[in-house]
N, C-alpha and C positions, 0 to 999 in steps of 0.2 A: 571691305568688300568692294571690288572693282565696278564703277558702274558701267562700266563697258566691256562684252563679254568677245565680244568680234566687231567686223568691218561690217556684214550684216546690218547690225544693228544699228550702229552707226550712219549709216547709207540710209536707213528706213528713217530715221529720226530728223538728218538731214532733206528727205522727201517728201517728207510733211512738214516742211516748217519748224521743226522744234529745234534746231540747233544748226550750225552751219560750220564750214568745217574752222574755220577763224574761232568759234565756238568749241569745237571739240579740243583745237589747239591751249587757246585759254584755261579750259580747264585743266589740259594737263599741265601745265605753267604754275597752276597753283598748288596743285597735288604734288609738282617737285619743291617750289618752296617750303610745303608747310613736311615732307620729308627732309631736308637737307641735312639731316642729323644723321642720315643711313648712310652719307660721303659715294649718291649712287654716280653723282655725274662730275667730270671733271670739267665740262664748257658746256654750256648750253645755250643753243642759239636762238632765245628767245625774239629778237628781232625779225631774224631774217626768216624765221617758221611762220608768225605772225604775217609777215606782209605775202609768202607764198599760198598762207590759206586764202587770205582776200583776193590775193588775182587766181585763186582756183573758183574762189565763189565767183567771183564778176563771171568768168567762163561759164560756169555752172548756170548760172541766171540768165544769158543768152543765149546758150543752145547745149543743153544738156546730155547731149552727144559730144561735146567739146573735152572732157573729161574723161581721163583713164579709169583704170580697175581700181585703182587705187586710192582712188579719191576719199579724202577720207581718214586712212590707214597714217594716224602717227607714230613714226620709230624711233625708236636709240637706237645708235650703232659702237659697238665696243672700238675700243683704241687704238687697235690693232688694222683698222680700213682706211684705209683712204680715201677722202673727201675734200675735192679739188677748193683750193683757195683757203683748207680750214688746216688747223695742225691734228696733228699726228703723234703719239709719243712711246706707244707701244707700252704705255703706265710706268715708261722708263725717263730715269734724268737723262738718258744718254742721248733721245732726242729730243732735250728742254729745246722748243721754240722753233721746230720745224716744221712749214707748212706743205701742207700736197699741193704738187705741179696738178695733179690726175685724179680722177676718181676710182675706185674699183668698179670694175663690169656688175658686179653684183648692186652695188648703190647705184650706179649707172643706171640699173635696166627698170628697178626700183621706180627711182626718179621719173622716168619715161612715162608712167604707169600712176603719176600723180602720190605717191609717196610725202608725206612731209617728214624731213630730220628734225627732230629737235633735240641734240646733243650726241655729245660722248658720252662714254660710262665705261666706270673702273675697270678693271681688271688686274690680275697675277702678268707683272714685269714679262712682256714681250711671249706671255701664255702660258710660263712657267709654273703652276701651281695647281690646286687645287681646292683653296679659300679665300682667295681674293687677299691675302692678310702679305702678299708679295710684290707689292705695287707701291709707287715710289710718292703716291697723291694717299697712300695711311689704306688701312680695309675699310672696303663695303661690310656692312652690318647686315644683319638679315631681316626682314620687315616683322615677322613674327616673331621675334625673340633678337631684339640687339645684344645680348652679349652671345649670339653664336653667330658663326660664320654662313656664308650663302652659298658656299661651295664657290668652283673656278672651274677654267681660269676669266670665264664669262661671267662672274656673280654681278657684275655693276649690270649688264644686260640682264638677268636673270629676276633683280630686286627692282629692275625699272619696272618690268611688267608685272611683280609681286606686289607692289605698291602703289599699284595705277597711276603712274608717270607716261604711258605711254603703254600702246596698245598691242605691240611688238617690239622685238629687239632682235639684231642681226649678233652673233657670237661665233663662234670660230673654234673648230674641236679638232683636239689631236690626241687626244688619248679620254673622251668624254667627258669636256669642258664646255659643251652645252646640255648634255645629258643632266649631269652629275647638278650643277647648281640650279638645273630646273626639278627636278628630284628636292632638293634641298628648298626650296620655294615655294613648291603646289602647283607647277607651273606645265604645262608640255615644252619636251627641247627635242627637235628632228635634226638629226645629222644624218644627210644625203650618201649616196654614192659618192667616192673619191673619185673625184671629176666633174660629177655631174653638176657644180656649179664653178667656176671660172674662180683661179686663187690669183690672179689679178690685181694686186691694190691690194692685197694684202702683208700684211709685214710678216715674212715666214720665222717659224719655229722647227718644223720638222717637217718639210716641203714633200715626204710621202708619208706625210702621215694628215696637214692639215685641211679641212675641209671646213669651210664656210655654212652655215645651219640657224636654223630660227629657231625662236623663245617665245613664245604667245600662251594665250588662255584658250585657243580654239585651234582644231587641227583643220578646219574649213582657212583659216587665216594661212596656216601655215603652209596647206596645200596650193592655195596661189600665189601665194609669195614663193615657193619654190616654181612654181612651173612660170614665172616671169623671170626667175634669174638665173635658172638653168640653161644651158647649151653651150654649142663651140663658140669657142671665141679664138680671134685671130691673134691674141696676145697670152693666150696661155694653152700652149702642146698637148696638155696633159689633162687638158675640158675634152668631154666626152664628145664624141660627133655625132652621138646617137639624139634623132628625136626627139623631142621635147611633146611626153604626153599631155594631154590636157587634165592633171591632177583633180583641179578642185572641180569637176565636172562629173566624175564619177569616184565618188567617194559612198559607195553603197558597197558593202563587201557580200558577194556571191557565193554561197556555197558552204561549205564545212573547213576548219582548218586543221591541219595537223602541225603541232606545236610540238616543238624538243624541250628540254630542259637536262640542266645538268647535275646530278647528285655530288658532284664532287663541290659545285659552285653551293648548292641548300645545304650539306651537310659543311660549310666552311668554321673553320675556327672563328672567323673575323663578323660572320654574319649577324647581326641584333637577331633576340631571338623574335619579337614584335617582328620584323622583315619576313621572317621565317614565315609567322603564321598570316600576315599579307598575300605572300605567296600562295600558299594553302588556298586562300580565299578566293584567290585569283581563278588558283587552279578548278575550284570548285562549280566558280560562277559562268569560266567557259566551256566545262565539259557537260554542266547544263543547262547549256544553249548548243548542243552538241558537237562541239569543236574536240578534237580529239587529242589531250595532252601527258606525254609521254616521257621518263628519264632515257635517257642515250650516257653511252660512257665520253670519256671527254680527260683525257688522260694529262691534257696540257694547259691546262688550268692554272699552277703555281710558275710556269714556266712565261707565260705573259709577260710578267711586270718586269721581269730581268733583261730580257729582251727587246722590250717597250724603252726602257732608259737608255739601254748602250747605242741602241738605233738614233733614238730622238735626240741625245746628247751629242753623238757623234754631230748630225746633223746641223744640232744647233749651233756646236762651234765651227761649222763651216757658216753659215747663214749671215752669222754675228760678227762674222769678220770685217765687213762693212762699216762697221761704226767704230771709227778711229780717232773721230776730234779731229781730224783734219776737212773731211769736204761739208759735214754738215750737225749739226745738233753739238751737244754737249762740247768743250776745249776745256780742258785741264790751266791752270792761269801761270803756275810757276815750273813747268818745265825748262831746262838746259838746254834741250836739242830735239832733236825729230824725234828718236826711241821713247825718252822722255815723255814725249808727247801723247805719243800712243800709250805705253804702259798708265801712267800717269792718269788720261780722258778713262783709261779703259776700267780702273782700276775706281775711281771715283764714279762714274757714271752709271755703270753698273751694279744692281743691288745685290745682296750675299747670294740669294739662288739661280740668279742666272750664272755669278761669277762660277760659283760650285759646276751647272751643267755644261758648261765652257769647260772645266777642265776635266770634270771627268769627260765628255766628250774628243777633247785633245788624246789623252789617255788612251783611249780604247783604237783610236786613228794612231797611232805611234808605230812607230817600225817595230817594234820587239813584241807589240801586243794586239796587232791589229786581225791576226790571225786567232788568236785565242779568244777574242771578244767581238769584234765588228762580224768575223767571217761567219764564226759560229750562231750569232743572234740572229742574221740573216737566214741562216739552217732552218734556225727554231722557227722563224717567223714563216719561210715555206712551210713549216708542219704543220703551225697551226692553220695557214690559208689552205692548204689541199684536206686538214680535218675535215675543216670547217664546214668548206664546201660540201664535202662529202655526205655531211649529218642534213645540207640543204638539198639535196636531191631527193631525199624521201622526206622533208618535211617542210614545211611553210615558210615556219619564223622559230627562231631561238629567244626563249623566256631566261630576262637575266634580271635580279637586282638590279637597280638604276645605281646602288651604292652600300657600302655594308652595313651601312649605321644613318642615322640622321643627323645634322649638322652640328659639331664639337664646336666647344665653345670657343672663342676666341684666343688665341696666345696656347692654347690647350696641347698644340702639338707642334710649334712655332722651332722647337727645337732638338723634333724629332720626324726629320724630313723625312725617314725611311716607312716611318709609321703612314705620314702624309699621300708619298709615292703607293701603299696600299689602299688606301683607300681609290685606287683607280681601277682595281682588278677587276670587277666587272664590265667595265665600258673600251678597257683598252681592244679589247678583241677585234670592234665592230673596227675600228683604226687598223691594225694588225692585216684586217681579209681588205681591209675597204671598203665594207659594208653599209648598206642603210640602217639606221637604229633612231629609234624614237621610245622618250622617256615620256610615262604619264604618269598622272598623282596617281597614288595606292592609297588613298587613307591618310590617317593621325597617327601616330605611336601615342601610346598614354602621357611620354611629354610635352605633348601639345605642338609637336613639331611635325614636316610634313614626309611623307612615307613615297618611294618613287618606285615602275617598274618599268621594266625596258623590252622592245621587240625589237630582234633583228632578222630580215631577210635576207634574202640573194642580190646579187649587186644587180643592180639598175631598177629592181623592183618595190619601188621607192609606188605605185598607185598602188600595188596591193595593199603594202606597208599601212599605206596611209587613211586607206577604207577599213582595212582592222582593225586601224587603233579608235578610230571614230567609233567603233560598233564597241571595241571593251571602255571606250572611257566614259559612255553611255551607262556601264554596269551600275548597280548600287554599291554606296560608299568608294566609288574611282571617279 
């Protein structure tokens, strides 16, 4: 049981005396020791967290106005950001021992905001996965059941706030890789509009696909944590220029909502039937509170995942081109020559599923096939964005599974990536339009394992988003 449920509370306990934020850090210091069997953090900056509480308190003790929003708020941040003067590795050997010149705008704005980091945490090799079981530092364990996985490719973020190591975590979703292993945890995981927080300092995967999202116990936490890191930024084209609402300000939801859902997604081959009747429950508890929830058709359902891979692979093996063993990280030791060099770093450095999304990526980008694959999945991926949208004009939010099943055990599918890559069908979507999407517990399945379910709205509408999901996670048993 986490003894801290928010910053909230946190803040209250430091205003009365009972703890200070040197204190709040401390304690999570010991709650990752006495985890360290769950493999959640790969560095942890015990030191330098420690001495930025105490010059936050010394501030705090002088004039208490001297101190941001933040104050308080201890994070993990997954592997994959940049954090000026620390390493970086992307849970790849390929960049053993590289440190950031820069921060990402996202830790940046954090930081600004009185933020403390205390560490890295695991992740699926440069995002590539789905259980963390792809990462080059071994898998994250899941705090409720170590021989199952925590989901990915954020599960080292996911199990830091499962296991009260820290009070949020920053993760990074491209196909619902904060959703999916907050789902798998008990945990909320919000993935923003595409854009609407700065990919910056980020080490990309599928650069239209990925977007930066928090993992907490409270959607109050998560709601200022995004409206501090959201906005334009002069280093990333493709951050939104739109306003920055004041989220965590009005998080009371207004009115009645009308919800979609999709029969094709409930009646799925892949779905636990447990998920099934979650669903059901769901459905039951917001139509009486009279929200209005309704099946829509939704014809492009099986067609996601296929189109999800040829994009994001294509992508990746553009991305990945970078990491050669010549300017930085990983060098191969017994090369001949230049090519050597590269084949050689590339081939060594990189673990089996990135190597795999590299080629099929190469593959689909080829002159003989780039028409039959790249061109076409772009097709699909319009059909499903102009669906989508269409089903959001007459209604709120789209009701998805957070995931088909609850988290498989370790090694369980290790060698059946295809099975793996399904298990994303529900979350690839919100990636797909660009969507906002937020995953909240649903419940236990009779395994004792945790039960997720997911809202997505209309792009940019990330306050409504976020004042609904406060009102259903309120529900009984959510």
């Amino acid at each position: 049981m986490s003894k801290y449920h928010s910053l909230e509370a946190i803040q209250a306990e430091i205003q009365f005396g009972l703890t200070s934020c040197e204190g709040v850090v401390r304690y999570y210091l010991s709650q990752i020791e006495a985890n360290e069997y769950l493999n959640i953090y790969i560095e942890v900056f015990a030191e330098e967290a420690l001495e930025r509480a105490r010059e936050l308190d010394r501030r705090y003790r002088e004039n208490r106005e001297s101190v941001g929003r933040l104050y308080g708020l201890v994070i993990s941040i997954k592997d994959v950001l940049c954090y000026k003067d620390h390493q970086v590795t992307g849970g790849s050997k390929i960049l053993s021992g590289f440190t950031s010149l820069f921060s990402a705008t996202a830790i940046e704005r954090l930081l600004e905001e009185d933020a403390v980091i205390i560490g890295r945490v695991n992740c699926d090799e440069f995002g590539m996965g789905s259980s963390t079981e792809n990462s080059h530092y071994s898998p994250t364990l899941n705090a409720d059941n170590p021989a199952r996985v925590p989901g990915g490719s954020s599960g080292g973020s996911a199990v830091s706030v499962q296991a009260d190591t820290c009070l949020a975590s920053l993760g990074t979703d491209t196909g619902g890789s904060v959703r999916q292993p907050a789902a798998f945890c008990g945990i909320i995981g919000m993935k923003p509009t595409y854009g609407r927080i700065s990919r910056h300092g980020l080490l990309a995967y599928g650069s239209s696909f990925d977007q930066i999202g928090v993992l907490s116990h409270s959607v109050d936490d998560t709601a200022l944590m995004l409206e501090i890191m959201a906005g334009a930024d002069d280093f990333d084209s493709t951050a939104s220029q739109k306003p920055v609402p004041a989220y965590s300000r009005n998080l009371r939801f207004k009115g009645k909502a009308k919800i979609a859902y999709f029969n094709s997604a409930l009646d799925h081959e892949s779905l636990d039937p447990e998920m099934r009747k979650a669903s059901a429950r769901m459905f039951f508890q917001l139509r009486d509170k009279g929200h209005t929830v309704e099946a829509v058709d939704f014809e492009y359902l099986d067609y996601i995942i296929p189109a999800y891979y040829v994009l994001t692979t294509a992508e990746a093996s553009s991305n990945l081109a970078r990491y050669d063993g010549i300017r930085y990280g990983y060098r191969s030791d017994h090369p001949n020559d230049l090519l050597e060099t590269y084949k050689q770093s590339r081939t060594e450095g990189f673990g089996t599923e990135v190597k795999r999304r590299i080629m099929l990526g190469t593959f689909v980008l080829s002159s003989g096939y780039y028409d039959a694959y790249y061109t076409k999945a772009q097709q699909v991926r319009r059909l499903i964005h102009d669906k989508t949208l269409e089903i959001l004009k007459d209604y709120d939010f789209i009701f998805m599974p957070a995931a088909p099943s609850t988290a498989w055990k370790i090694g369980e599918k290790i060698d059946d990536p295809v099975e793996v890559y399904l298990a994303d069908i529900f979350t690839v979507q919100a990636n797909m339009v660009g969507l906002p999407a937020i995953s909240i517990p649903a419940g236990r399945h009779p395994n004792g394992l945790a039960l997720g379910v997911q809202f997505m709205a209309n792009k940019s509408e990330e306050q409504k988003l976020l004042a609904f999901a406060k009102e259903v996670n309120q529900f009984p048993e959510i």
